[in-house]
N, C-alpha and C positions, 0 to 999 in steps of 0.2 A: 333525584330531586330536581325539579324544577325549578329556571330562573322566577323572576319577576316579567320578563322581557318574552321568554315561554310560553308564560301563562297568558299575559295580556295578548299574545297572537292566536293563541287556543278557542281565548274567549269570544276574538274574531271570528273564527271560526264554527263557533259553536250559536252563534247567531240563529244561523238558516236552518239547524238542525231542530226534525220533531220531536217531541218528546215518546218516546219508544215505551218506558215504563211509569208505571205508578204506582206509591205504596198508599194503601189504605188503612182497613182497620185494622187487619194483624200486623203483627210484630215482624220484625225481618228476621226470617226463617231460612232456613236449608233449600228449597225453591226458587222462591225470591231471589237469595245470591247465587245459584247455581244461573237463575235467566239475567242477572246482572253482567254475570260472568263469561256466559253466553255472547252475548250482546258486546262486551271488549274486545272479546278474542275476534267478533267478527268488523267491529264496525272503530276501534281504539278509543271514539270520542262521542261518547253519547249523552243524552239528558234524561233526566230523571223528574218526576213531579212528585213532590207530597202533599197529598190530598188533606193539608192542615183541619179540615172541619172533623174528620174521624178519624185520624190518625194522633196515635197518642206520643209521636214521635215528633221534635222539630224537624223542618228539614236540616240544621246542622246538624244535629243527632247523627239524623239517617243516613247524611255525609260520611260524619264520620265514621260510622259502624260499617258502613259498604265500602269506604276508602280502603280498610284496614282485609276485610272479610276477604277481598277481591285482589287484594295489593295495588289498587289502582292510588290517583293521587286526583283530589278534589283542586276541581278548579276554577269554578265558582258556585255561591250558593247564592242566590237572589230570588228572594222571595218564598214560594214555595219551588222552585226551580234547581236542581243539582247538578251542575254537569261533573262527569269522570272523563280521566282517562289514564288510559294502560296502553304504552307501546309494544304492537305486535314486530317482532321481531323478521319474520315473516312478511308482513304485508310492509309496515311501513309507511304508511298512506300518507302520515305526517311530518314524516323526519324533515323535511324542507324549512317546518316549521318551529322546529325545536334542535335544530342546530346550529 
């Protein structure tokens, strides 16, 4: 679990970052969170968009169903915009940042 003090340095971070995936009209499937999932173990801190015009998911939804799927931990949800992340044990890329 994440501080407050954590998150608001993550979200720094998650600034400059593109958005890598995007859920549309299906539902979040076995796929989906398998490229989610993908996508943590290689990069920790990624963004996600929800395509809100055909998606019948909010993006808090989506948060939270991919937070939980992935064991990652939401860390902000704005707008149509979702960032995650999951510390790679491994890489570590951010532990600077969350220590």
């Amino acid at each position: 679990m994440l501080t407050g003090k954590q998150r608001a340095n993550l979200r720094k971070l998650a600034n400059n970052l593109d958005t890598i995936i995007q859920i549309g009209k299906g539902n979040i499937e076995q796929p989906l969170i398998k490229q989610v999932d993908d996508a943590l173990a290689a990069r920790e801190l990624i963004k996600v968009r929800v395509l809100t015009e055909t998606s019948a998911l909010t993006p808090r939804e989506a948060a939270d169903i991919l937070a939980e799927a992935t064991n990652s931990e939401v860390i902000q949800v704005i707008g149509s915009r979702i960032v995650l992340f999951r510390r790679n044990p491994e890489k570590g890329k951010y532990d600077e940042y969350i220590n």
